[in-house]
C-alpha positions as CSV (number, residue, x, y, z in Angstrom):
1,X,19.8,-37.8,6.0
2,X,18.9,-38.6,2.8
3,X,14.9,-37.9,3.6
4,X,16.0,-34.3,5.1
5,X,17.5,-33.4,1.4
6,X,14.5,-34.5,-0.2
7,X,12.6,-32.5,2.3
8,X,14.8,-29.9,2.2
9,X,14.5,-29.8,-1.8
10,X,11.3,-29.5,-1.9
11,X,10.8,-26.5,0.5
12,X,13.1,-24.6,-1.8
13,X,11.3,-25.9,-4.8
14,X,8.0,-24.4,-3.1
15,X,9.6,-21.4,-2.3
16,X,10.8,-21.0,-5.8
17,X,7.5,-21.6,-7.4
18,X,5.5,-19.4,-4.9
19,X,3.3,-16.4,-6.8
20,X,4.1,-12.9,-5.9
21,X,3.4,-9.7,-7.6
22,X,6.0,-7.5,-8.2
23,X,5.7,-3.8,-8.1
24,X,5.8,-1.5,-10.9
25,X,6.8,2.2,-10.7
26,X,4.3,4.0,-12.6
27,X,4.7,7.3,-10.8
28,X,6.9,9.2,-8.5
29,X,5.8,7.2,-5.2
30,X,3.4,5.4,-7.2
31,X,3.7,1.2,-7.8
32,X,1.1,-1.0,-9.7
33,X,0.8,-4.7,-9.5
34,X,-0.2,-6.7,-11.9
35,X,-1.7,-9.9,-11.3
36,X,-2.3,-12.8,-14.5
37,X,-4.9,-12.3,-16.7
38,X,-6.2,-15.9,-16.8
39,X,-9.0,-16.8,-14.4
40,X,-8.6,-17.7,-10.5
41,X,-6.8,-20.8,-9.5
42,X,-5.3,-22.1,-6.1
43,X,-1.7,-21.0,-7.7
44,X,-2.8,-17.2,-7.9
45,X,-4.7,-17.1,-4.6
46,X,-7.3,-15.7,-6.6
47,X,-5.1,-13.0,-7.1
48,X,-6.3,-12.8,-11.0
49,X,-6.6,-8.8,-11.2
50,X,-4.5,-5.4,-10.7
51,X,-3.8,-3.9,-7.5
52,X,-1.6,-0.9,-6.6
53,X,-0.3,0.8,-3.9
54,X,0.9,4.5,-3.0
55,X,4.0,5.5,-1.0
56,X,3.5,8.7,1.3
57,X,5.5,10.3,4.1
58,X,3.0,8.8,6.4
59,X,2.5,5.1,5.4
60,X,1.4,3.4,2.8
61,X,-1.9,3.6,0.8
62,X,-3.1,0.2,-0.5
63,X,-5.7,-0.3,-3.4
64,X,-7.4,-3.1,-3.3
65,X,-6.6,-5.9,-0.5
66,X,-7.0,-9.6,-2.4
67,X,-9.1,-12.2,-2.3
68,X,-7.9,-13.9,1.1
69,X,-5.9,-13.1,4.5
70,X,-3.5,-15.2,2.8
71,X,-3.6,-13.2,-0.6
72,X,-3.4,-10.1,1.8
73,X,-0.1,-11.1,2.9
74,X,1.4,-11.4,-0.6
75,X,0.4,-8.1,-1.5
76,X,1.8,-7.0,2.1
77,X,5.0,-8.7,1.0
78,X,4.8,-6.8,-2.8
79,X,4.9,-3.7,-0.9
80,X,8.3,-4.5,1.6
81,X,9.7,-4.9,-1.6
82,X,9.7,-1.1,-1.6
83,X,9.1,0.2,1.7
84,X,9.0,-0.9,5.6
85,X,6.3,2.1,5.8
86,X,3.1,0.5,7.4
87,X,-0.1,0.2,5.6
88,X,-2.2,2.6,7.0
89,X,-5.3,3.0,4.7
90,X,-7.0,0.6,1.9
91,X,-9.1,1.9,-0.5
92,X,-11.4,-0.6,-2.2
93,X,-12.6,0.0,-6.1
94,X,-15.8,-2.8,-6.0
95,X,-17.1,-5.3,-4.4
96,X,-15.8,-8.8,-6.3
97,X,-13.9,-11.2,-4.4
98,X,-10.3,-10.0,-4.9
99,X,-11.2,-6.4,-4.5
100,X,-12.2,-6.5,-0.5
101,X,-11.7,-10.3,0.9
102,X,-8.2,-8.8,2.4
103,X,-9.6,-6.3,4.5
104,X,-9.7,-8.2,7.7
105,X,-5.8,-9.0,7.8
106,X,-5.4,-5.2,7.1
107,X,-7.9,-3.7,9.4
108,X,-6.7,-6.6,12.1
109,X,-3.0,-5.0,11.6
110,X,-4.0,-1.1,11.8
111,X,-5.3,0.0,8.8
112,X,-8.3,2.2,7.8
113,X,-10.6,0.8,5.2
114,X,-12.4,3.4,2.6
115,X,-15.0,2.7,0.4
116,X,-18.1,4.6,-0.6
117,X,-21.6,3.7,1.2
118,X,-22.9,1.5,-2.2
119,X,-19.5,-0.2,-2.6
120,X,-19.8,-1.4,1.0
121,X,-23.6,-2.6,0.5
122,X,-22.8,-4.5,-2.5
123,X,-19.8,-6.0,-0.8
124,X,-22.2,-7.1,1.9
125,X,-24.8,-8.4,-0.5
126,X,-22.2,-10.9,-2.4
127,X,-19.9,-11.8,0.3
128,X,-21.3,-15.3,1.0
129,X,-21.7,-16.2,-1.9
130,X,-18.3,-14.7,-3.0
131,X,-16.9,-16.8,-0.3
132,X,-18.7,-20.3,-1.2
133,X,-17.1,-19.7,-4.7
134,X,-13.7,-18.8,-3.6
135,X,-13.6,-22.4,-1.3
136,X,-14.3,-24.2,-4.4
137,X,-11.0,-22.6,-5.8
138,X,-9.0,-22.0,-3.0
139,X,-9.3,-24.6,-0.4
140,X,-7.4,-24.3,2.6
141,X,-5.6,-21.1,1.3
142,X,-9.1,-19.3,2.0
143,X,-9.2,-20.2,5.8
144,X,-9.1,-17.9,8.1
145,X,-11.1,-14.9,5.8
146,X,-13.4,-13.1,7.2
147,X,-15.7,-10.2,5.7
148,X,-14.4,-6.8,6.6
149,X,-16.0,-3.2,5.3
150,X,-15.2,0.4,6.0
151,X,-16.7,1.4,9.7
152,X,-17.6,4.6,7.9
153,X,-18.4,4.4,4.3
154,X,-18.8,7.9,2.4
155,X,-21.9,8.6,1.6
156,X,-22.2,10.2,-1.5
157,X,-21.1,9.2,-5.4
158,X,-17.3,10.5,-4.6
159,X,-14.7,11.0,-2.0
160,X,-11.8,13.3,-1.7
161,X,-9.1,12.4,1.0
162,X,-5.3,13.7,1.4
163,X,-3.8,10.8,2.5
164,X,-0.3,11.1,3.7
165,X,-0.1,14.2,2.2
166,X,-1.2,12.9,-1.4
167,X,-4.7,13.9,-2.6
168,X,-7.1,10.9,-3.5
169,X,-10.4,10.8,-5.6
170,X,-12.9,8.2,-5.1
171,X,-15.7,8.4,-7.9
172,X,-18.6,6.5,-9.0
173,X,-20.0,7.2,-12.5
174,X,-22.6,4.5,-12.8
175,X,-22.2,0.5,-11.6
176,X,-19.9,-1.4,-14.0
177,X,-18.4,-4.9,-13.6
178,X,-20.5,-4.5,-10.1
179,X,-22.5,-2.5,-9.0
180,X,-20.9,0.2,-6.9
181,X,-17.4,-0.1,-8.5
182,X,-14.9,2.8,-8.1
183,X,-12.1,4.4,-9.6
184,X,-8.9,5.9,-7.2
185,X,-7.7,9.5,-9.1
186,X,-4.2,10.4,-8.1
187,X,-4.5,14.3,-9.6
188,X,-1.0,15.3,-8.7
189,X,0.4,12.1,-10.2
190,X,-1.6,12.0,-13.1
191,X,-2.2,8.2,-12.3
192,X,-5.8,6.1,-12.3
193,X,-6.3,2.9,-10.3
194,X,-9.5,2.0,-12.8
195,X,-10.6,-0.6,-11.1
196,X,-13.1,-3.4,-13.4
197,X,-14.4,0.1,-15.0
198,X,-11.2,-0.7,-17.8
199,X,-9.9,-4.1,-19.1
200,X,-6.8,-4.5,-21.4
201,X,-5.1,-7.0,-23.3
202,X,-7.9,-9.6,-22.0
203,X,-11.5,-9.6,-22.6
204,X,-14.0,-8.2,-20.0
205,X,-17.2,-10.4,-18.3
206,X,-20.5,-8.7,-18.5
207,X,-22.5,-10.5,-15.0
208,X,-26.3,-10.9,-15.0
209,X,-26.0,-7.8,-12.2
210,X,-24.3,-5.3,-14.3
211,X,-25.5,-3.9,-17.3
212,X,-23.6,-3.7,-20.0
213,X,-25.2,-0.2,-21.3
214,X,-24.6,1.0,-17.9
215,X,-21.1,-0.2,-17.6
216,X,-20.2,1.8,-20.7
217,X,-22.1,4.6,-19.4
218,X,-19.7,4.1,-16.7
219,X,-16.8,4.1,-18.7
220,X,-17.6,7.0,-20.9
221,X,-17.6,9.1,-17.8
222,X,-14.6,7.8,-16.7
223,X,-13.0,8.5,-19.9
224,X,-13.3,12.3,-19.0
225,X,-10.5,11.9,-16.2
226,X,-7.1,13.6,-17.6
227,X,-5.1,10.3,-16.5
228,X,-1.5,10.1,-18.2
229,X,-0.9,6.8,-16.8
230,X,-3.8,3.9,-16.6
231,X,-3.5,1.1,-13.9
232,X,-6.6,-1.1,-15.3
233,X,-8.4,-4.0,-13.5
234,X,-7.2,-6.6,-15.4
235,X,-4.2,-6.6,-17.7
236,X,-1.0,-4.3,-18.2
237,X,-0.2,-0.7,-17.1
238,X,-1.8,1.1,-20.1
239,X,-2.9,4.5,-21.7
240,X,-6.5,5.9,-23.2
241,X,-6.0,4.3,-26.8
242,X,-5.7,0.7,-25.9
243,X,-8.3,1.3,-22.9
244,X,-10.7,2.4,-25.4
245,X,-9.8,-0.3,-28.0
246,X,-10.1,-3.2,-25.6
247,X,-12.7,-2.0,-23.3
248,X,-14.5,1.0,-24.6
249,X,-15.2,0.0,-27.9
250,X,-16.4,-3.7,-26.9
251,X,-18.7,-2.6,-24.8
252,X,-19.8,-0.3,-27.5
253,X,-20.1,-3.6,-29.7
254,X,-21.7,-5.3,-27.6
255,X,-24.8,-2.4,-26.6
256,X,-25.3,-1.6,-30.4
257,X,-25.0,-4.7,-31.8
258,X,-27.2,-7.2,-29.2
259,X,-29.4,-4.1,-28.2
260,X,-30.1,-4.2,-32.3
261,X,-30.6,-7.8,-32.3
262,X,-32.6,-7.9,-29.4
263,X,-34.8,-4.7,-30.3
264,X,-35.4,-6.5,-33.4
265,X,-36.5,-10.0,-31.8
266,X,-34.0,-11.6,-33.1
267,X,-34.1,-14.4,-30.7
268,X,-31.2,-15.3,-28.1
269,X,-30.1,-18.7,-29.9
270,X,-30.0,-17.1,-33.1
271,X,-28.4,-13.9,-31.5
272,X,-25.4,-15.9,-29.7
273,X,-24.9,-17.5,-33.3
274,X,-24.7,-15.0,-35.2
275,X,-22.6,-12.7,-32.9
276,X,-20.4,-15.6,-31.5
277,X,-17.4,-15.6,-33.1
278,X,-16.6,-12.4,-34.0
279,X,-13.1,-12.5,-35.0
280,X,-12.1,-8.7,-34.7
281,X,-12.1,-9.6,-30.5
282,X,-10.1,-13.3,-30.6
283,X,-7.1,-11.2,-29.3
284,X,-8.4,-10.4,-26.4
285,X,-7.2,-13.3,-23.7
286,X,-10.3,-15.7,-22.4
287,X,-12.1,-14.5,-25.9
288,X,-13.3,-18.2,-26.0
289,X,-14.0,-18.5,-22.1
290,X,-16.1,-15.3,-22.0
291,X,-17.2,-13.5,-25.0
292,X,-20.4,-15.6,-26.3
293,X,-21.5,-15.5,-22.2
294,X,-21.0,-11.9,-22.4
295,X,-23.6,-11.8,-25.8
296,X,-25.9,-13.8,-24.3
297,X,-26.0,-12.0,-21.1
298,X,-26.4,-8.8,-22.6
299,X,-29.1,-10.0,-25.1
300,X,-31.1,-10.9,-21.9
301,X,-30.3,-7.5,-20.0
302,X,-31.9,-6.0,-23.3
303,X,-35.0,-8.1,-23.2
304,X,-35.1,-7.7,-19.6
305,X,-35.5,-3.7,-20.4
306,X,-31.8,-2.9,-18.7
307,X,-30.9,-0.6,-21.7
308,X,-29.4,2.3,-19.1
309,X,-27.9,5.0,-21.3
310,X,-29.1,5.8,-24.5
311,X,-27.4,3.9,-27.4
């Protein structure tokens, strides 16, 4: 008896401690969720980013489907929290792990995936090695995940879809965090999903595959959309002023002041030094973890002749 109590304790103690995202109204119809801004561990399913979801007359729209079948089903379980309405469509913004790696338990269960053509190709070009990564992190939790894509990506630079009676805008500016990221444009709502085109309250991560100067190109074109309400990649539901403080203008600083540095062959050690600690960034979260990779990476883009965009 005594052994069942224990038992018995711990199951609720698991069940108490078990991570779920919790929707936020941010329009009429209209729910973000907002995972941790730290970096992916076995407690957050790899769950580390925003996701978001949209309530219509004719089911549910889904953006962005987690890192894992079993990440799928808590963001299945954030939306019966608001409605038994099925998922009928997922739209993906990009092609990193927690953006896609859901698809299957969604497409297995009814739903339509949409992406554009180039998000799908880069989601096909990373998926293994997404998926070696994620095991590291994951373990067990990642079984059963398999690689799903849209069966018929658009094929053009934007889409435009009335879903459930709600007009949707898919549109790529230039590639970002990855190439062929996405934002979602809810026009009637006023609301954009931004994908990794926008981080806030923690700091971005420039990759060897995405250009810095292209990812603010990127972002500057995204900064034309008339949203009232921002649902960013990574950090709290947010608004133009603190998008361009944490994300617009660090990307600035980072093109202007390494493309400077690196134009001037300043060297990469010397660069990294120099530009390392810059203090007006250390309250961004993961400012340690990330932001003298970030310099570095960028330096190297520069020498490497990936300037995109004017600066």
């Amino acid at each position: 008896m005594r052994m069942l109590m224990i038992a018995l304790l711990l199951g609720l103690s698991a069940t108490a401690h078990a991570f779920e995202l919790v929707p936020q109204r941010v329009a009429d119809g209209v729910y973000a969720l907002i995972g941790p801004t730290g970096g992916r561990t076995y407690d957050n399913h790899g769950l580390n980013a925003n996701f978001g979801f949209v309530v219509t007359e004719q089911g549910v729209l889904l953006i962005d489907s987690g890192a894992s079948r079993q990440g799928a089903r808590i963001l299945e379980a954030a939306v019966r929290q608001v409605t038994e309405q099925p998922i009928r469509w997922v739209v993906n913004t990009g092609s990193q792990d927690h953006r896609w790696l859901g698809n299957d338990y969604f497409a297995a269960n009814g739903a339509t995936l949409i992406a554009l053509d180039r998000t799908v190709q880069t989601q096909r070009a990373y998926a293994v090695q997404h998926l070696d990564s994620l095991r590291r992190v994951l373990k067990e939790r990642l079984d059963g995940t398999e690689p799903a894509y849209a069966a018929e990506p658009i094929d053009a630079d934007e889409g435009r879809r009335v879903l459930g009676g709600v007009p949707v805008e898919l549109h790529w500016y230039a590639d970002a965090h990855f190439p062929g990221d996405v934002v979602v444009w809810l026009p009637e709502q006023r609301v954009l999903f931004s994908g990794d085109h926008i981080y806030v309250d923690r700091m971005l991560s420039v990759h060897p595959w995405g250009p810095a100067a292209s990812w603010r190109k990127a972002y500057r074109a995204v900064r034309g959309i008339p949203a009232e309400t921002i649902v960013p990649g990574h950090g709290a539901v947010t608004d133009w002023a603190q998008a361009q403080r944490d994300t617009g203008d660090y990307l600035d600083w980072l093109v202007n002041e390494v493309g400077t540095a690196a134009e001037d062959w300043e060297g990469l050690d010397a660069t990294v030094q120099r530009l390392g600690d810059a203090e007006q960034w250390e309250y961004l979260d993961n400012f340690e973890l990330l932001h003298r990779g970030n310099v570095s990476r960028v330096y190297v883009q520069f020498e490497n002749g990936e300037t995109g965009a004017s600066r």
